[in-house]
N, C-alpha and C positions, 0 to 999 in steps of 0.2 A: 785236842779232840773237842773241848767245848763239854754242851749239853748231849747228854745220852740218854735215852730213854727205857724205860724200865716196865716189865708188867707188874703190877703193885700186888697183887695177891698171888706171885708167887714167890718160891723162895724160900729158903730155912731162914727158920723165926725165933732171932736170938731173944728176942721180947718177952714171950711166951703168954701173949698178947695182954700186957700191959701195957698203960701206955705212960710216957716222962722218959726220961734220960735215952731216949732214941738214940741223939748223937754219943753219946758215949758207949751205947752199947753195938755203934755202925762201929766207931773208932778200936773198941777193944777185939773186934771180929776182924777189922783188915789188922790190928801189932800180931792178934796171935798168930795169924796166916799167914803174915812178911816179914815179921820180925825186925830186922833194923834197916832194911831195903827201904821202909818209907820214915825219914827222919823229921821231928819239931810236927807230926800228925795232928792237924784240928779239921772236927767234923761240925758243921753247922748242919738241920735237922729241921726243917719248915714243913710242914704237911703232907710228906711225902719228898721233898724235895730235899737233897742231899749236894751241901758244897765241900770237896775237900780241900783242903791246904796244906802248904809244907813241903819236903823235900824228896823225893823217889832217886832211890842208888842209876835206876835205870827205866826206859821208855815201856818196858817190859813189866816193869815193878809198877809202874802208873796204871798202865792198864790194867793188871792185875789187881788192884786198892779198888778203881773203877767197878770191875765187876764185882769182885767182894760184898761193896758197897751198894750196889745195884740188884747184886741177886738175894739180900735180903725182902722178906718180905714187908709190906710197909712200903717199901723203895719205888718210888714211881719214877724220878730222875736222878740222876750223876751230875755234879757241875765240878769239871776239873779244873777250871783255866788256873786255880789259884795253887793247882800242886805240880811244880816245877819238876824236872828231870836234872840232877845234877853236872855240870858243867855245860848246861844248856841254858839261854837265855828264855824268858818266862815266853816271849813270842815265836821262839823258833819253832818249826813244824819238823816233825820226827820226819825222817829219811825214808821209809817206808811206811805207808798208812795204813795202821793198824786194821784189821778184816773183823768183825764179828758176826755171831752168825746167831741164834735166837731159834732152840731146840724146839721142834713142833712134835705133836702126836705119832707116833712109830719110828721116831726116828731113833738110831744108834750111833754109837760115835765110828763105827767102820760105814754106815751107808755117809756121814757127812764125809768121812776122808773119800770116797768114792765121787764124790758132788765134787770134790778140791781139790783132789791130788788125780782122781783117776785108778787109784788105789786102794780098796777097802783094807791091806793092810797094814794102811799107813796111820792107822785109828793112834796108835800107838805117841803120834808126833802131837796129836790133838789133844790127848790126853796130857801130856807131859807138860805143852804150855797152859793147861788149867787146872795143875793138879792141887790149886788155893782153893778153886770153886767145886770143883769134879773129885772127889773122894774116892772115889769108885765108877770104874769107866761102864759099869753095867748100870751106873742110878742118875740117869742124868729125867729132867724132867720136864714138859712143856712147858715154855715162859722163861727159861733157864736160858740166860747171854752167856757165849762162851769169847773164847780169842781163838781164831785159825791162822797158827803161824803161817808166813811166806813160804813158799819154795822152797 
């Protein structure tokens, strides 16, 4: 995926707007939320800018540290090239490429499955692959990157 981009003032704010140990407190928000899905976890932490490293169980488990990582706020970028998917080579390209999508003002997660699937009661599928970021499929917020699985 590379660089992603991020709106910086949004976001839950593990900080609680201090500022220092940024990276550690990006790093302790994606182990709690993936627990051993992302392995050897290093977060560098530059101005807003976020590289992570290290090993993801799955191309799913990437993604998901990515947005983790991204929907805090503070977070202006994601830089993944350095967190590998395991038994995949650091250059290979995931099989299917990943969709996100970037919650605007009135939206819900049944009008985005409506935009995707054709289906507003498919909110259900949207919700389950972001349920690291999405707590609650009724509190999602403008500025908030989500994943929309495939078909």
């Amino acid at each position: 995926m590379g660089l992603l981009d991020f709106i910086r003032d949004a976001g839950r704010d593990p900080f609680g707007g201090d500022k220092g140990n940024e990276a550690e407190r990006v790093k302790k928000a994606i182990e709690d939320d993936l627990g051993n899905n992302v392995r050897n976890l290093g977060v560098l932490f530059d101005d807003g800018h976020v590289t992570l490293q290290g090993e993801a169980a799955s191309q799913a488990a990437k993604e998901k540290a990515v947005l983790i990582a991204g929907n805090v706020r503070g977070v202006s970028a994601v830089n993944d090239d350095r967190l590998t998917v395991a038994g995949q080579s650091a250059q290979a390209a995931p099989a299917v490429q990943p969709r996100f999508y970037t919650i605007q003002a009135g939206d819900t997660l049944s009008k985005i499955a409506k935009e995707y699937y054709g289906d507003a009661n498919a909110y259900g599928r949207i919700f389950e692959a972001n349920r690291e970021v999405i707590k609650d499929p009724d509190k999602i917020y403008p500025g908030q990157r989500i994943r929309i699985p495939s078909e």
